[in-house]
VOPAGU-2260 file (C-alpha; in pm, 1 decimal, decimal comma):
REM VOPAGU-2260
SITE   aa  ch    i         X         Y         Z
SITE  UNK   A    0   -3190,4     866,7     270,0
SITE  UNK   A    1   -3523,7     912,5     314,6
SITE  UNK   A    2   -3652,2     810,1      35,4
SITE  UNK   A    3   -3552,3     411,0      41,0
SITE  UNK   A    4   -3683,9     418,7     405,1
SITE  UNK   A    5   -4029,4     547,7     303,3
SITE  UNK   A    6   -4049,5     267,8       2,5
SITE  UNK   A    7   -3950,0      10,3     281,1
SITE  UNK   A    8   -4173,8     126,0     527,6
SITE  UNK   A    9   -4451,0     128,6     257,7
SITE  UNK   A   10   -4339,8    -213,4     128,3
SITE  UNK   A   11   -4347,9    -407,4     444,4
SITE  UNK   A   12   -4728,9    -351,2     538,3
SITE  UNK   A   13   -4796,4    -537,0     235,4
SITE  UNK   A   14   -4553,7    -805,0     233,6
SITE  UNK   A   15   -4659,9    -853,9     630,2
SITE  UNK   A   16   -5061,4    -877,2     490,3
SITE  UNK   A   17   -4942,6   -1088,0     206,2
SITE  UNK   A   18   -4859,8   -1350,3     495,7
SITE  UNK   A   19   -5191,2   -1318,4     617,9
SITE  UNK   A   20   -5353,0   -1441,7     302,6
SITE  UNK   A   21   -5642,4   -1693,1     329,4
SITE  UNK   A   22   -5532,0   -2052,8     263,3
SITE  UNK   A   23   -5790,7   -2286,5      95,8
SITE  UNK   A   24   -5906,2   -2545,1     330,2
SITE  UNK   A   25   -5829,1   -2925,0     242,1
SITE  UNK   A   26   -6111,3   -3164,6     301,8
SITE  UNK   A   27   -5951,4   -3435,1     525,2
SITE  UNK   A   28   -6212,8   -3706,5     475,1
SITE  UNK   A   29   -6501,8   -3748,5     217,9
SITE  UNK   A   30   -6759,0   -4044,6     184,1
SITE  UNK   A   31   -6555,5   -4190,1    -104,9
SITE  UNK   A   32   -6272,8   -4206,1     129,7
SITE  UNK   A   33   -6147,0   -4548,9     178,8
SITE  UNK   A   34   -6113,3   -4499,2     573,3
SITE  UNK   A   35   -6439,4   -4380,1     619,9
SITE  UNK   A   36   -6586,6   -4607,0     406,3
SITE  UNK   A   37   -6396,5   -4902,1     659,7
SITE  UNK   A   38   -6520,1   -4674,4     958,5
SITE  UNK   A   39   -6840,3   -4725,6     878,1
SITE  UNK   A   40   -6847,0   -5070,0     801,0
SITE  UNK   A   41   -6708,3   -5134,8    1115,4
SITE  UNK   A   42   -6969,6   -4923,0    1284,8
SITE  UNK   A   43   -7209,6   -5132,0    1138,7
SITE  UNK   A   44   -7092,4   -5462,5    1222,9
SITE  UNK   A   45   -7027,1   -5327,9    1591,1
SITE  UNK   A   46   -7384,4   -5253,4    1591,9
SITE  UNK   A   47   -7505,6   -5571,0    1455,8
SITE  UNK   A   48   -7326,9   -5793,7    1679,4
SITE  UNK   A   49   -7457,6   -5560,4    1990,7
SITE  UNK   A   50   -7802,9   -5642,6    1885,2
SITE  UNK   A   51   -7723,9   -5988,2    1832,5
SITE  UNK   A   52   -7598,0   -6011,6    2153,6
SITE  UNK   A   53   -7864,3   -5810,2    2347,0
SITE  UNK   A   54   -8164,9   -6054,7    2196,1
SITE  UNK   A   55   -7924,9   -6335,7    2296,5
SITE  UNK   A   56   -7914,8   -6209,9    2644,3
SITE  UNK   A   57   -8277,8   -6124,9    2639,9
SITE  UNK   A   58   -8354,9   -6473,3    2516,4
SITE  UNK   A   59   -8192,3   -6651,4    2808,3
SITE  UNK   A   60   -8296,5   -6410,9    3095,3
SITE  UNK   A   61   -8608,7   -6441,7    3022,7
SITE  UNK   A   62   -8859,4   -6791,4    3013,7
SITE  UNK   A   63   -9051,2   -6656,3    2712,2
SITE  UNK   A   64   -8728,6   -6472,4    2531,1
SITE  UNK   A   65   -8754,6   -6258,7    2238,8
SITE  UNK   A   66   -8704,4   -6553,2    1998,4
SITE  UNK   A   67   -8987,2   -6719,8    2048,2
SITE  UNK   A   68   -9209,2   -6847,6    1789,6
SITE  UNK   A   69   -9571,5   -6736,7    1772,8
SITE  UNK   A   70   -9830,5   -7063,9    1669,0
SITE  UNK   A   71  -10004,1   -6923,2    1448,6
SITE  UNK   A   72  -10212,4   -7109,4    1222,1
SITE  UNK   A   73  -10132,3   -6900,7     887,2
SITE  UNK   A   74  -10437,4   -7106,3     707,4
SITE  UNK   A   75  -10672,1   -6927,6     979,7
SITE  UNK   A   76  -10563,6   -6606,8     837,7
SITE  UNK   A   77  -10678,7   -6416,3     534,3
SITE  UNK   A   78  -10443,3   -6433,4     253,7
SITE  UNK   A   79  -10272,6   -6034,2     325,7
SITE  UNK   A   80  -10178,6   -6169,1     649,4
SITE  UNK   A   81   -9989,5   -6433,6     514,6
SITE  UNK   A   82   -9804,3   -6287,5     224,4
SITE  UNK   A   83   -9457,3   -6252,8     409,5
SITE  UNK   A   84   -9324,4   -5887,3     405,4
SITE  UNK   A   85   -8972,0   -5697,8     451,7
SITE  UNK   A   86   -8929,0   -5483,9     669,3
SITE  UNK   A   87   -8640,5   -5289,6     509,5
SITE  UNK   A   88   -8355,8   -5127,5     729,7
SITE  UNK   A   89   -8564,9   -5247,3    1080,4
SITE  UNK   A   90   -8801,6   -5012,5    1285,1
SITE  UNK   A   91   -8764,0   -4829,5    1620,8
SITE  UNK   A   92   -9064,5   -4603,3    1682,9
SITE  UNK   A   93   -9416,0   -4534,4    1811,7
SITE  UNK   A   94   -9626,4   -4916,4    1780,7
SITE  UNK   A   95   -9902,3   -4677,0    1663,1
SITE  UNK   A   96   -9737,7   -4594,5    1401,3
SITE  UNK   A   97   -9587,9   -4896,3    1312,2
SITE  UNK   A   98   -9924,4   -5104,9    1291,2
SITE  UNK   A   99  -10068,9   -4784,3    1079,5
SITE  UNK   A  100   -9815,9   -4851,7     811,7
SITE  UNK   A  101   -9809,2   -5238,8     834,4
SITE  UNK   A  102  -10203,3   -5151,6     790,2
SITE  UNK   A  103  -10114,8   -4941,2     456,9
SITE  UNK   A  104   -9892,4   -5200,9     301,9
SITE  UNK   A  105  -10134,5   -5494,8     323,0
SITE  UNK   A  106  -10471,0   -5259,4     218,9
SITE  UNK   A  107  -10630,5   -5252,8     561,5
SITE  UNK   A  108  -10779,7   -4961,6     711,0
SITE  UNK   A  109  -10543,0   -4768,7     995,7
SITE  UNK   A  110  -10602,2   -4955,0    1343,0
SITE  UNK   A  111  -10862,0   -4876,4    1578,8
SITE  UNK   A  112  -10760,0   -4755,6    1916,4
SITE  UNK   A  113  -10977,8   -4807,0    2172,0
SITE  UNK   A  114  -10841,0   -4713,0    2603,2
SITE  UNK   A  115  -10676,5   -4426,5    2701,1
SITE  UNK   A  116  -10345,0   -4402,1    2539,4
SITE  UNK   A  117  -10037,6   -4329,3    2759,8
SITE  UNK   A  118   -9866,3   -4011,7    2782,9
SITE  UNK   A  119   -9618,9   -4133,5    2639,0
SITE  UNK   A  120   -9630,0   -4348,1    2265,2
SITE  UNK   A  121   -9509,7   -4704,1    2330,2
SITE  UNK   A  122   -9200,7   -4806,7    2168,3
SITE  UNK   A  123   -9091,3   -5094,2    1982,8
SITE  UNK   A  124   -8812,8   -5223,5    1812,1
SITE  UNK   A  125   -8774,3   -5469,5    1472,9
SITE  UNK   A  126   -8474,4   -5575,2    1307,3
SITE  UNK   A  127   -8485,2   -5641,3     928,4
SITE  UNK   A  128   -8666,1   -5941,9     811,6
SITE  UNK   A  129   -8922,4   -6118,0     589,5
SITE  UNK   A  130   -9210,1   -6217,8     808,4
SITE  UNK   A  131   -9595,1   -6258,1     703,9
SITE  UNK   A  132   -9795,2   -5941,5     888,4
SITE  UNK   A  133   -9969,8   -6148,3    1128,7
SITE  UNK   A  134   -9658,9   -6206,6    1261,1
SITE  UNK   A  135   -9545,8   -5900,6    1293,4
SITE  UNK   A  136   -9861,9   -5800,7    1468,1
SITE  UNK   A  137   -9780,1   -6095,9    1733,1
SITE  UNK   A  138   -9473,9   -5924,3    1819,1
SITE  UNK   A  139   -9587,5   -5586,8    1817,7
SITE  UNK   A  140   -9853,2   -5715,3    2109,1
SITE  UNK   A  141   -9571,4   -5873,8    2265,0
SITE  UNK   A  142   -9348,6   -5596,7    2254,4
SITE  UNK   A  143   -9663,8   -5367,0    2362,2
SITE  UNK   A  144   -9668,6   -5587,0    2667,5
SITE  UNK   A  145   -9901,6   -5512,9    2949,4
SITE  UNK   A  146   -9978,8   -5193,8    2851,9
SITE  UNK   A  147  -10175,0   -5275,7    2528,7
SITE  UNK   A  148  -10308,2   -5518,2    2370,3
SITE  UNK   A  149  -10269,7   -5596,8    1940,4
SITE  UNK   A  150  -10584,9   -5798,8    1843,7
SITE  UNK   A  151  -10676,3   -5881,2    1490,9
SITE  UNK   A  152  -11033,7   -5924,4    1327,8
SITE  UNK   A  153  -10949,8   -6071,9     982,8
SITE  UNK   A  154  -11339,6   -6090,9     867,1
SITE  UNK   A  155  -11372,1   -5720,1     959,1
SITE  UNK   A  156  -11003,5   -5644,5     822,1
SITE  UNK   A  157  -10964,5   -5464,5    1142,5
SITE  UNK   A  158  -10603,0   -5411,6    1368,9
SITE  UNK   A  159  -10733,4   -5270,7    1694,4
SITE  UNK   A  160  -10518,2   -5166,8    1965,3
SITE  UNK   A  161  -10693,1   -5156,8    2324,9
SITE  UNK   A  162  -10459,2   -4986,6    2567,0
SITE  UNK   A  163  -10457,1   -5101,3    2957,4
SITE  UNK   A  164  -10555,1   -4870,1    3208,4
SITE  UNK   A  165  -10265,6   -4823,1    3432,8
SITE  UNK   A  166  -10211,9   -5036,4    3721,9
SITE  UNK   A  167  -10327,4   -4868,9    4043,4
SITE  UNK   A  168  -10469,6   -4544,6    3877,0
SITE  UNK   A  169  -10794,4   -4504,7    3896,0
């Protein structure tokens, strides 16, 4: 009698741990998966159309809006300046270091910066598009606002960014 009681009680330790065996874990979702694939579409387009509609707003609450055009005389410009480029995927960073690689891509020297520069970088934002560099320089001054100011020497083949002192602080 002891004997099957002993091979059960040694028997059920390992049929209990048997239970207790790791499973192997299913991946739910993978990039090739059609759902995430329309997830992130959809992501995209929501993001889109929230920029759209943020320049539109921008555009109308303010009398010079974000659209505006820039009169530029493209002849008046040397012929790097004019040569439109893409800006592939947008850009949201430091202006410093946007103009520095604008500056790289058209065979300039990196911008002079002359003022004291503020504690923290300036920001600025560009959606994707094929624009000649002068123009994008033009919006980078504009987006730079009254804190600095984007000139251009073309004879010198010179960006220089003059920062503002701040108001009030002397």
């Amino acid at each position: 009698m002891k004997k099957p009681f002993l091979a059960t009680a040694a028997f059920v330790p390992i049929l209990l741990l048997a239970g207790c065996q790791s499973k192997s874990t299913e991946v739910l979702m993978t990039d090739s998966d059609p759902a995430v694939v329309a997830l992130n579409e959809s992501a995209m387009r929501v993001a889109r159309s929230s920029e759209q509609a943020a320049l539109a707003q921008s555009a109308v609450s303010k009398a010079n809006g974000v659209t505006e055009e820039y009169r530029i005389d493209l002849s008046k410009v040397s012929p790097e300046m004019r040569e439109p480029l893409l800006l592939e995927g947008g850009f949201h960073g430091e202006l410093e270091g946007f103009l520095r690689s604008l500056t790289d891509a058209i065979g300039w020297p990196a911008p002079v910066v002359l003022g004291n520069r503020p504690a923290t970088p300036l920001m600025v934002v560009f959606t994707e598009q094929r624009r000649p560099p002068v123009n994008w320089l033009a919006d980078a001054g504009y987006q730079a606002g009254a804190l600095a100011d984007v000139k251009v020497n073309s004879s010198l083949r010179q960006v220089i960014i003059l920062y503002k002192e701040a108001g009030g602080v002397r």
